[in-house]
C-alpha angles and dihedrals in degrees: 000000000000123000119268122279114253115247155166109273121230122178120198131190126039128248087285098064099019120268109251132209132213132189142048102264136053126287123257099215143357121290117259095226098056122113115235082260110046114118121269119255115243102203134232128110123327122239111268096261127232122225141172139163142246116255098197132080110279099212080065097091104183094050093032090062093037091059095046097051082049104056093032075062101051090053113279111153093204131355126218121209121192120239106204085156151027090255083066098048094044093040085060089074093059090042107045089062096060096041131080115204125064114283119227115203111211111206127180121157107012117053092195095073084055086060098045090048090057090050089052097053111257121156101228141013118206113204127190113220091202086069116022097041100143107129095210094046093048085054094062094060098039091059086044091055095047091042094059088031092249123157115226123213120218110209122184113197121200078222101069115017090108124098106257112168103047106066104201085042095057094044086057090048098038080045096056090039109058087026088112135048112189120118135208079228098035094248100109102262115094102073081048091050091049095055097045088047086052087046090047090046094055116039084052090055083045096050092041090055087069091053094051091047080055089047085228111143103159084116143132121180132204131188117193141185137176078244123094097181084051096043086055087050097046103040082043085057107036086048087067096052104040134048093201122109124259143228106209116205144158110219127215086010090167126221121345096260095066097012082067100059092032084062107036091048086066110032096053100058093046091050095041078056086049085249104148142048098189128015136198115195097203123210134167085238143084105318092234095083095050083061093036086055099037092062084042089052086052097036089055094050085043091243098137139015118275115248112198136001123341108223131186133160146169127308112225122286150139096264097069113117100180143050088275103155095053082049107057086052105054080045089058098047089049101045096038084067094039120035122078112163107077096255121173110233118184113192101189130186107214142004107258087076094019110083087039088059084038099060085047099046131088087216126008146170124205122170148201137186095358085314139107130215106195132194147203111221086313098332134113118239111149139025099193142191104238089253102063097041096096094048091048098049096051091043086054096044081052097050087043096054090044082058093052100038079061101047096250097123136010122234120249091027112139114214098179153002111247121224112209113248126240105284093209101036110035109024093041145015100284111169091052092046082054095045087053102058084235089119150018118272089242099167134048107248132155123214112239090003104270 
Protein backbone atom coordinates (compact mmCIF):
# COMPACT_ATOMS: atom_id res chain seq x y z
CA UNK A 1 0.00 0.00 0.00
CA UNK A 2 1.28 3.37 -0.70
CA UNK A 3 0.76 6.15 1.48
CA UNK A 4 -2.40 8.51 0.87
CA UNK A 5 -2.40 11.25 -1.80
CA UNK A 6 -2.17 14.69 -0.40
CA UNK A 7 -5.28 16.83 -0.89
CA UNK A 8 -7.22 19.40 -0.33
CA UNK A 9 -9.58 18.60 2.67
CA UNK A 10 -13.52 19.19 2.43
CA UNK A 11 -15.80 18.36 5.21
CA UNK A 12 -19.93 17.94 4.53
CA UNK A 13 -23.04 17.60 7.16
CA UNK A 14 -23.44 19.47 10.43
CA UNK A 15 -23.31 17.81 14.52
CA UNK A 16 -27.03 16.33 13.77
CA UNK A 17 -26.12 14.07 11.09
CA UNK A 18 -22.31 13.79 11.78
CA UNK A 19 -19.75 16.27 9.93
CA UNK A 20 -17.78 14.35 7.41
CA UNK A 21 -14.47 14.78 6.11
CA UNK A 22 -13.00 14.13 2.78
CA UNK A 23 -9.57 14.19 1.57
CA UNK A 24 -6.17 12.96 2.40
CA UNK A 25 -4.46 16.33 4.46
CA UNK A 26 -5.35 18.28 7.12
CA UNK A 27 -8.06 20.82 7.15
CA UNK A 28 -7.32 24.77 6.94
CA UNK A 29 -9.94 25.90 9.05
CA UNK A 30 -12.95 24.69 11.12
CA UNK A 31 -15.69 23.55 9.64
CA UNK A 32 -18.96 26.14 9.37
CA UNK A 33 -21.39 23.70 10.47
CA UNK A 34 -19.75 22.76 13.80
CA UNK A 35 -21.44 23.61 17.21
CA UNK A 36 -19.06 25.80 19.91
CA UNK A 37 -18.56 22.44 21.37
CA UNK A 38 -17.84 19.97 18.70
CA UNK A 39 -14.38 18.33 18.96
CA UNK A 40 -11.70 19.66 17.39
CA UNK A 41 -10.47 18.08 14.40
CA UNK A 42 -6.51 16.53 14.65
CA UNK A 43 -5.58 16.43 11.32
CA UNK A 44 -4.13 13.72 9.07
CA UNK A 45 -5.72 12.01 6.38
CA UNK A 46 -9.52 11.21 6.37
CA UNK A 47 -10.77 7.78 6.12
CA UNK A 48 -11.42 6.82 2.48
CA UNK A 49 -15.57 7.52 2.57
CA UNK A 50 -18.32 5.12 1.45
CA UNK A 51 -21.38 6.31 -0.78
CA UNK A 52 -23.95 5.15 -2.41
CA UNK A 53 -26.90 6.32 -3.76
CA UNK A 54 -31.34 6.02 -3.29
CA UNK A 55 -33.10 4.01 -5.83
CA UNK A 56 -36.44 5.23 -5.21
CA UNK A 57 -38.08 8.14 -6.17
CA UNK A 58 -37.09 11.03 -3.85
CA UNK A 59 -40.52 13.07 -3.92
CA UNK A 60 -41.76 9.72 -2.16
CA UNK A 61 -41.17 10.87 1.40
CA UNK A 62 -42.00 7.97 3.36
CA UNK A 63 -39.83 5.58 1.28
CA UNK A 64 -37.46 8.06 0.57
CA UNK A 65 -36.70 8.37 4.20
CA UNK A 66 -37.07 4.54 4.84
CA UNK A 67 -34.20 3.79 2.25
CA UNK A 68 -31.83 6.47 3.61
CA UNK A 69 -32.05 5.30 7.67
CA UNK A 70 -31.31 1.75 6.08
CA UNK A 71 -28.19 2.24 4.21
CA UNK A 72 -26.90 4.88 6.68
CA UNK A 73 -27.22 1.63 8.77
CA UNK A 74 -25.43 -0.73 6.70
CA UNK A 75 -22.58 1.45 6.62
CA UNK A 76 -22.91 4.20 4.11
CA UNK A 77 -21.00 7.07 5.08
CA UNK A 78 -23.23 9.56 2.95
CA UNK A 79 -26.07 8.92 0.58
CA UNK A 80 -26.64 10.53 -2.22
CA UNK A 81 -30.49 10.99 -3.69
CA UNK A 82 -31.16 12.35 -7.45
CA UNK A 83 -33.44 15.88 -8.05
CA UNK A 84 -34.89 15.59 -11.66
CA UNK A 85 -37.76 18.16 -10.34
CA UNK A 86 -38.86 20.77 -8.16
CA UNK A 87 -41.20 17.90 -5.86
CA UNK A 88 -37.57 16.38 -4.95
CA UNK A 89 -36.04 19.30 -4.09
CA UNK A 90 -38.85 20.47 -2.14
CA UNK A 91 -39.53 16.97 -0.66
CA UNK A 92 -35.54 17.31 0.94
CA UNK A 93 -36.73 19.63 3.30
CA UNK A 94 -39.27 17.09 4.77
CA UNK A 95 -36.36 14.02 4.59
CA UNK A 96 -33.08 15.52 5.94
CA UNK A 97 -34.76 16.08 9.26
CA UNK A 98 -35.54 12.63 9.86
CA UNK A 99 -32.03 11.16 8.50
CA UNK A 100 -29.17 10.94 9.87
CA UNK A 101 -26.16 10.77 7.43
CA UNK A 102 -25.10 13.72 4.89
CA UNK A 103 -27.43 14.00 1.62
CA UNK A 104 -25.84 14.32 -1.65
CA UNK A 105 -28.00 15.87 -4.34
CA UNK A 106 -27.19 14.59 -7.52
CA UNK A 107 -28.08 17.17 -10.33
CA UNK A 108 -27.60 16.77 -13.92
CA UNK A 109 -29.93 19.01 -16.69
CA UNK A 110 -31.75 21.72 -14.67
CA UNK A 111 -29.30 24.26 -12.08
CA UNK A 112 -32.23 25.46 -10.32
CA UNK A 113 -32.79 22.43 -8.55
CA UNK A 114 -29.34 22.91 -7.44
CA UNK A 115 -30.51 26.08 -6.03
CA UNK A 116 -33.38 24.89 -4.57
CA UNK A 117 -31.30 21.84 -2.90
CA UNK A 118 -29.08 24.24 -1.25
CA UNK A 119 -32.39 26.33 0.18
CA UNK A 120 -33.71 23.23 1.52
CA UNK A 121 -30.56 22.25 3.53
CA UNK A 122 -28.59 19.54 1.78
CA UNK A 123 -25.03 19.07 2.41
CA UNK A 124 -23.71 18.87 -1.13
CA UNK A 125 -24.81 19.53 -4.70
CA UNK A 126 -22.91 17.33 -7.83
CA UNK A 127 -23.05 18.92 -10.84
CA UNK A 128 -22.07 17.45 -14.24
CA UNK A 129 -20.37 19.71 -16.25
CA UNK A 130 -21.39 17.64 -19.59
CA UNK A 131 -25.03 18.80 -18.90
CA UNK A 132 -25.38 21.91 -16.76
CA UNK A 133 -22.18 24.11 -18.52
CA UNK A 134 -23.61 27.48 -18.44
CA UNK A 135 -21.10 29.64 -16.90
CA UNK A 136 -23.48 31.94 -15.47
CA UNK A 137 -25.73 29.17 -14.11
CA UNK A 138 -22.92 27.37 -12.63
CA UNK A 139 -22.10 30.78 -10.88
CA UNK A 140 -25.05 30.88 -9.19
CA UNK A 141 -24.43 27.76 -7.38
CA UNK A 142 -21.53 28.13 -6.86
CA UNK A 143 -22.24 31.41 -4.92
CA UNK A 144 -25.33 29.33 -3.16
CA UNK A 145 -22.88 26.53 -2.04
CA UNK A 146 -20.16 29.04 -0.58
CA UNK A 147 -22.81 31.08 0.93
CA UNK A 148 -24.31 27.97 3.23
CA UNK A 149 -20.54 26.49 3.43
CA UNK A 150 -21.50 23.24 1.05
CA UNK A 151 -18.87 21.30 -0.98
CA UNK A 152 -19.83 20.52 -4.58
CA UNK A 153 -18.75 17.51 -6.30
CA UNK A 154 -17.74 17.68 -10.14
CA UNK A 155 -18.36 14.60 -11.70
CA UNK A 156 -17.41 13.95 -15.43
CA UNK A 157 -19.25 10.81 -16.94
CA UNK A 158 -17.87 9.04 -20.11
CA UNK A 159 -21.58 9.06 -20.79
CA UNK A 160 -22.09 12.21 -21.26
CA UNK A 161 -18.99 14.26 -21.94
CA UNK A 162 -19.98 14.62 -25.43
CA UNK A 163 -21.53 17.30 -26.65
CA UNK A 164 -25.44 16.25 -27.03
CA UNK A 165 -27.42 18.93 -27.65
CA UNK A 166 -25.37 20.90 -30.58
CA UNK A 167 -25.43 18.65 -33.51
CA UNK A 168 -22.54 19.84 -35.62
CA UNK A 169 -20.66 20.09 -32.35
CA UNK A 170 -21.12 16.79 -31.46
CA UNK A 171 -20.25 15.32 -35.36
CA UNK A 172 -16.64 17.23 -35.00
CA UNK A 173 -16.14 15.57 -31.25
CA UNK A 174 -17.69 12.03 -32.03
CA UNK A 175 -15.25 12.56 -35.48
CA UNK A 176 -12.15 13.08 -33.64
CA UNK A 177 -13.04 10.74 -31.48
CA UNK A 178 -13.63 7.59 -33.31
CA UNK A 179 -10.73 9.16 -36.44
CA UNK A 180 -8.28 6.34 -35.36
CA UNK A 181 -8.58 2.91 -34.81
CA UNK A 182 -5.55 1.50 -33.29
CA UNK A 183 -5.72 -0.17 -29.66
CA UNK A 184 -3.29 -0.66 -26.87
CA UNK A 185 -4.82 -4.24 -27.13
CA UNK A 186 -5.37 -4.37 -31.39
CA UNK A 187 -8.62 -4.32 -31.19
CA UNK A 188 -9.26 -0.98 -32.41
CA UNK A 189 -9.76 1.30 -28.66
CA UNK A 190 -6.70 2.92 -27.41
CA UNK A 191 -6.28 5.71 -29.77
CA UNK A 192 -10.15 6.20 -28.87
CA UNK A 193 -9.35 5.99 -25.08
CA UNK A 194 -6.64 8.40 -25.44
CA UNK A 195 -8.73 10.96 -26.98
CA UNK A 196 -11.75 10.65 -24.53
CA UNK A 197 -9.20 10.72 -21.55
CA UNK A 198 -7.76 14.06 -23.28
CA UNK A 199 -11.70 15.29 -23.66
CA UNK A 200 -12.38 14.32 -19.96
CA UNK A 201 -9.48 15.92 -19.04
CA UNK A 202 -10.37 18.86 -20.47
CA UNK A 203 -13.81 19.79 -20.12
CA UNK A 204 -13.16 19.12 -16.32
CA UNK A 205 -10.06 21.75 -16.38
CA UNK A 206 -12.53 23.93 -18.33
CA UNK A 207 -15.41 23.58 -15.82
CA UNK A 208 -12.83 23.94 -12.60
CA UNK A 209 -11.47 27.43 -14.09
CA UNK A 210 -15.01 28.95 -13.23
CA UNK A 211 -14.73 27.76 -9.77
CA UNK A 212 -11.34 29.25 -9.27
CA UNK A 213 -12.56 32.75 -10.91
CA UNK A 214 -15.13 32.39 -8.23
CA UNK A 215 -12.20 31.53 -5.61
CA UNK A 216 -14.53 28.50 -4.57
CA UNK A 217 -12.38 25.34 -3.73
CA UNK A 218 -14.84 23.13 -1.46
CA UNK A 219 -14.57 20.45 -4.50
CA UNK A 220 -14.03 17.21 -5.19
CA UNK A 221 -14.06 15.92 -8.82
CA UNK A 222 -14.72 12.27 -10.38
CA UNK A 223 -14.40 11.13 -13.57
CA UNK A 224 -15.99 7.59 -14.42
CA UNK A 225 -16.26 5.06 -17.23
CA UNK A 226 -17.83 1.42 -17.76
CA UNK A 227 -14.27 0.77 -18.23
CA UNK A 228 -12.09 -0.36 -15.55
CA UNK A 229 -8.82 -0.45 -17.59
CA UNK A 230 -9.89 3.32 -18.63
CA UNK A 231 -11.13 4.50 -14.81
CA UNK A 232 -7.61 3.41 -13.62
CA UNK A 233 -5.99 5.80 -16.83
CA UNK A 234 -8.16 8.85 -16.22
CA UNK A 235 -8.26 9.11 -12.20
CA UNK A 236 -3.93 8.23 -12.68
CA UNK A 237 -3.90 11.06 -14.68
CA UNK A 238 -6.31 13.56 -13.16
CA UNK A 239 -4.45 12.73 -9.64
CA UNK A 240 -1.37 14.37 -11.07
CA UNK A 241 -3.13 17.66 -12.09
CA UNK A 242 -5.56 18.36 -9.10
CA UNK A 243 -5.17 18.41 -5.28
CA UNK A 244 -8.51 18.01 -4.72
CA UNK A 245 -9.91 14.82 -3.38
CA UNK A 246 -11.50 12.34 -5.37
CA UNK A 247 -14.64 10.10 -5.56
CA UNK A 248 -13.58 7.05 -7.43
CA UNK A 249 -16.55 4.99 -9.42
CA UNK A 250 -17.17 2.64 -12.11
CA UNK A 251 -20.37 3.61 -14.02
CA UNK A 252 -22.71 1.40 -15.47
CA UNK A 253 -20.92 -1.25 -13.73
CA UNK A 254 -23.99 -3.81 -14.55
CA UNK A 255 -25.46 -6.44 -12.09
CA UNK A 256 -23.58 -7.41 -8.91
CA UNK A 257 -22.02 -10.79 -10.36
CA UNK A 258 -19.98 -9.15 -12.81
CA UNK A 259 -20.43 -5.20 -11.27
CA UNK A 260 -18.50 -6.61 -8.45
CA UNK A 261 -15.12 -7.79 -10.40
CA UNK A 262 -15.46 -4.59 -13.19
CA UNK A 263 -15.06 -2.35 -10.04
CA UNK A 264 -12.89 -3.94 -7.98
CA UNK A 265 -10.48 -4.52 -10.89
CA UNK A 266 -10.08 -0.91 -10.98
CA UNK A 267 -10.44 0.52 -7.42
CA UNK A 268 -8.10 -1.56 -5.96
CA UNK A 269 -5.50 -0.80 -7.74
CA UNK A 270 -6.16 3.04 -7.45
CA UNK A 271 -6.50 2.75 -3.72
CA UNK A 272 -3.31 0.09 -3.25
CA UNK A 273 -1.36 3.51 -5.31
CA UNK A 274 -3.29 5.96 -2.35
CA UNK A 275 -5.45 7.23 -5.33
CA UNK A 276 -8.99 8.06 -3.70
CA UNK A 277 -10.51 9.79 -0.92
CA UNK A 278 -14.45 8.40 -1.40
CA UNK A 279 -15.65 5.53 -3.47
CA UNK A 280 -18.98 4.40 -4.91
CA UNK A 281 -19.10 0.79 -6.15
CA UNK A 282 -22.02 1.20 -8.56
CA UNK A 283 -24.80 -2.07 -9.51
CA UNK A 284 -27.95 -2.23 -11.14
CA UNK A 285 -29.30 -3.90 -7.59
CA UNK A 286 -30.47 -3.06 -4.38
CA UNK A 287 -28.35 -0.40 -3.31
CA UNK A 288 -27.43 -2.25 -0.04
CA UNK A 289 -24.80 -4.35 -1.56
CA UNK A 290 -23.15 -1.71 -3.12
CA UNK A 291 -22.67 -0.37 0.76
CA UNK A 292 -22.14 -4.29 2.27
CA UNK A 293 -18.98 -4.64 -0.68
CA UNK A 294 -17.58 -0.99 -0.48
CA UNK A 295 -16.61 -1.44 3.28
CA UNK A 296 -15.34 -5.01 2.11
CA UNK A 297 -13.51 -3.45 -0.41
CA UNK A 298 -12.01 -1.14 2.48
CA UNK A 299 -11.86 -3.88 5.24
CA UNK A 300 -9.66 -6.19 2.76
CA UNK A 301 -6.83 -3.05 1.80
CA UNK A 302 -6.94 -2.21 5.65
CA UNK A 303 -8.28 1.08 4.94
CA UNK A 304 -10.64 1.15 7.43
CA UNK A 305 -11.53 -0.81 10.74
CA UNK A 306 -13.67 -4.09 10.42
CA UNK A 307 -16.95 -3.89 11.74
CA UNK A 308 -18.42 -7.28 12.32
CA UNK A 309 -17.25 -10.91 11.90
CA UNK A 310 -14.35 -11.87 9.66
CA UNK A 311 -15.32 -14.95 7.77
CA UNK A 312 -13.41 -17.09 5.49
CA UNK A 313 -13.83 -20.38 4.38
CA UNK A 314 -12.62 -23.26 1.70
CA UNK A 315 -12.41 -22.94 -1.53
CA UNK A 316 -13.96 -26.07 -3.47
CA UNK A 317 -12.37 -29.06 -3.63
CA UNK A 318 -12.50 -32.85 -3.53
CA UNK A 319 -11.57 -33.18 0.31
CA UNK A 320 -14.60 -31.79 1.62
CA UNK A 321 -16.66 -34.39 3.77
CA UNK A 322 -19.64 -32.19 4.79
CA UNK A 323 -22.40 -29.72 3.32
CA UNK A 324 -19.86 -26.89 3.58
CA UNK A 325 -20.93 -24.71 1.27
CA UNK A 326 -24.71 -24.53 2.71
CA UNK A 327 -22.84 -23.96 6.04
CA UNK A 328 -20.74 -21.09 5.58
CA UNK A 329 -23.69 -19.45 4.45
CA UNK A 330 -26.20 -19.91 7.20
CA UNK A 331 -22.90 -18.83 9.44
CA UNK A 332 -22.73 -15.84 7.59
CA UNK A 333 -26.57 -14.84 7.79
CA UNK A 334 -26.45 -15.39 11.39
CA UNK A 335 -23.31 -13.69 12.25
CA UNK A 336 -23.74 -10.78 9.85
CA UNK A 337 -27.05 -9.73 12.46
CA UNK A 338 -25.34 -10.67 15.48
CA UNK A 339 -21.66 -10.13 15.80
CA UNK A 340 -20.17 -6.71 16.53
CA UNK A 341 -16.91 -6.91 17.63
CA UNK A 342 -14.62 -7.60 14.42
CA UNK A 343 -13.93 -11.42 15.22
CA UNK A 344 -12.13 -13.60 12.78
CA UNK A 345 -14.41 -17.04 11.97
CA UNK A 346 -12.98 -19.54 9.84
CA UNK A 347 -15.49 -22.16 8.74
CA UNK A 348 -12.95 -25.04 6.89
CA UNK A 349 -13.77 -28.09 5.00
CA UNK A 350 -11.10 -30.56 5.73
CA UNK A 351 -8.37 -31.02 7.57
CA UNK A 352 -5.28 -30.44 5.20
CA UNK A 353 -6.08 -26.09 5.56
CA UNK A 354 -7.94 -26.45 8.43
CA UNK A 355 -5.64 -26.66 11.52
CA UNK A 356 -3.40 -23.89 9.77
CA UNK A 357 -7.06 -21.14 9.72
CA UNK A 358 -7.71 -22.59 12.90
CA UNK A 359 -4.44 -21.51 14.73
CA UNK A 360 -5.19 -17.69 13.12
CA UNK A 361 -8.86 -17.39 13.93
CA UNK A 362 -10.67 -16.05 17.14
CA UNK A 363 -13.25 -18.73 16.53
CA UNK A 364 -12.99 -21.87 13.59
CA UNK A 365 -14.47 -25.05 12.33
CA UNK A 366 -12.63 -27.55 10.48
CA UNK A 367 -14.14 -31.10 9.73
CA UNK A 368 -13.60 -34.49 8.89
CA UNK A 369 -15.66 -37.44 8.04
CA UNK A 370 -19.54 -35.39 8.56
CA UNK A 371 -18.14 -34.14 11.57
CA UNK A 372 -16.63 -30.49 13.15
CA UNK A 373 -13.77 -29.86 15.58
CA UNK A 374 -14.20 -26.06 16.86
CA UNK A 375 -11.95 -23.85 18.64
CA UNK A 376 -11.62 -21.15 20.64
CA UNK A 377 -8.35 -18.78 19.41
CA UNK A 378 -6.18 -22.43 19.23
CA UNK A 379 -7.78 -23.97 21.38
CA UNK A 380 -10.24 -27.20 21.31
CA UNK A 381 -13.42 -26.80 22.43
CA UNK A 382 -15.91 -29.19 20.54
CA UNK A 383 -15.81 -32.69 18.54
CA UNK A 384 -19.31 -32.54 16.89
CA UNK A 385 -21.88 -34.69 14.94
CA UNK A 386 -22.48 -32.44 11.19
CA UNK A 387 -25.37 -31.54 12.24
CA UNK A 388 -24.49 -29.56 15.25
CA UNK A 389 -21.75 -27.89 13.90
CA UNK A 390 -23.57 -24.88 12.97
CA UNK A 391 -25.34 -24.53 16.36
CA UNK A 392 -21.92 -25.02 18.26
CA UNK A 393 -20.09 -22.82 16.54
CA UNK A 394 -22.60 -19.79 16.88
CA UNK A 395 -23.11 -20.50 20.13
CA UNK A 396 -19.08 -20.31 20.54
CA UNK A 397 -18.57 -16.95 18.32
CA UNK A 398 -21.53 -15.54 20.94
CA UNK A 399 -19.87 -16.63 24.08
CA UNK A 400 -16.69 -15.35 22.63
CA UNK A 401 -18.01 -11.80 21.86
CA UNK A 402 -19.74 -11.67 25.45
CA UNK A 403 -15.83 -12.34 26.73
CA UNK A 404 -14.57 -9.72 24.89
CA UNK A 405 -17.27 -7.32 25.30
CA UNK A 406 -16.20 -7.82 28.94
CA UNK A 407 -12.89 -7.55 28.67
CA UNK A 408 -12.13 -11.26 29.39
CA UNK A 409 -10.12 -12.02 26.00
CA UNK A 410 -8.64 -9.82 22.95
CA UNK A 411 -9.41 -10.50 19.72
CA UNK A 412 -6.62 -11.95 17.31
CA UNK A 413 -4.52 -13.74 20.64
CA UNK A 414 -3.18 -17.40 19.77
CA UNK A 415 -3.18 -19.92 22.87
CA UNK A 416 -2.05 -22.62 21.30
CA UNK A 417 -0.63 -24.63 17.96
CA UNK A 418 -2.80 -26.93 16.91
CA UNK A 419 -1.64 -30.31 15.93
CA UNK A 420 -4.07 -31.99 13.13
CA UNK A 421 -6.00 -34.92 14.43
CA UNK A 422 -5.84 -38.18 13.19
CA UNK A 423 -8.11 -38.11 9.55
CA UNK A 424 -9.08 -41.56 9.86
CA UNK A 425 -9.52 -41.86 13.97
CA UNK A 426 -10.75 -38.89 15.23
CA UNK A 427 -12.68 -36.94 12.34
CA UNK A 428 -14.35 -40.20 10.99
CA UNK A 429 -15.12 -43.71 11.75
CA UNK A 430 -11.78 -45.20 11.25
CA UNK A 431 -11.69 -48.74 12.51
CA UNK A 432 -14.65 -49.58 10.57
CA UNK A 433 -13.19 -47.73 7.24
CA UNK A 434 -10.05 -50.15 7.92
CA UNK A 435 -12.24 -53.37 8.64
CA UNK A 436 -13.75 -52.78 5.75
CA UNK A 437 -10.90 -52.84 3.36
CA UNK A 438 -12.37 -48.75 2.18
CA UNK A 439 -8.68 -47.14 3.36
CA UNK A 440 -5.00 -47.60 4.20
CA UNK A 441 -4.05 -48.45 7.94
CA UNK A 442 -1.96 -44.99 8.13
CA UNK A 443 -1.48 -44.85 11.51
CA UNK A 444 -0.33 -47.25 14.00
CA UNK A 445 -3.26 -48.03 16.14
CA UNK A 446 -4.13 -51.13 18.28
CA UNK A 447 -8.23 -52.53 18.82
CA UNK A 448 -9.19 -52.57 22.35
CA UNK A 449 -5.92 -51.11 23.27
CA UNK A 450 -3.51 -54.41 23.91
Amino acid sequence: MNPRRPTRQITLGDDRVGIIRIGGGAPTKRHPNATPDSPPHEGGPAPVIVQTMTAGYTHDIEKCVAEINRLAAAGADVVRVAVPERKDTDALREIIPQIRVPIVADVHFHFQRALEAVESGVHKIRLNPGNINDRDQVNEVIDACKEKNLPIRVGVNEGSIIERKDKQKRAVELGKFFEKTKSRSGGGGGSKQAHLLGLMIAKLEEYLDIFRERDFHDICISAKSMDAAFVTDIYSEISQRFDYPLHLGVTHAGPRETGAIRSIAALSGLLCNGIGDTLRISYANDPIFEVEDGLELMYALGLRERKGVDLIACPTCGRIQVDLFTLVQDVRKVLATEIRVPMKVAVMGCIVNGPGEAEGADVAVFAGDRRGIIYVQGERVANVKEEEILERLLEECRTFQNRVEAGEVKLGDKKVDIVPPDPIGELGSGFDKIAAGKVERVTQVTVGGG
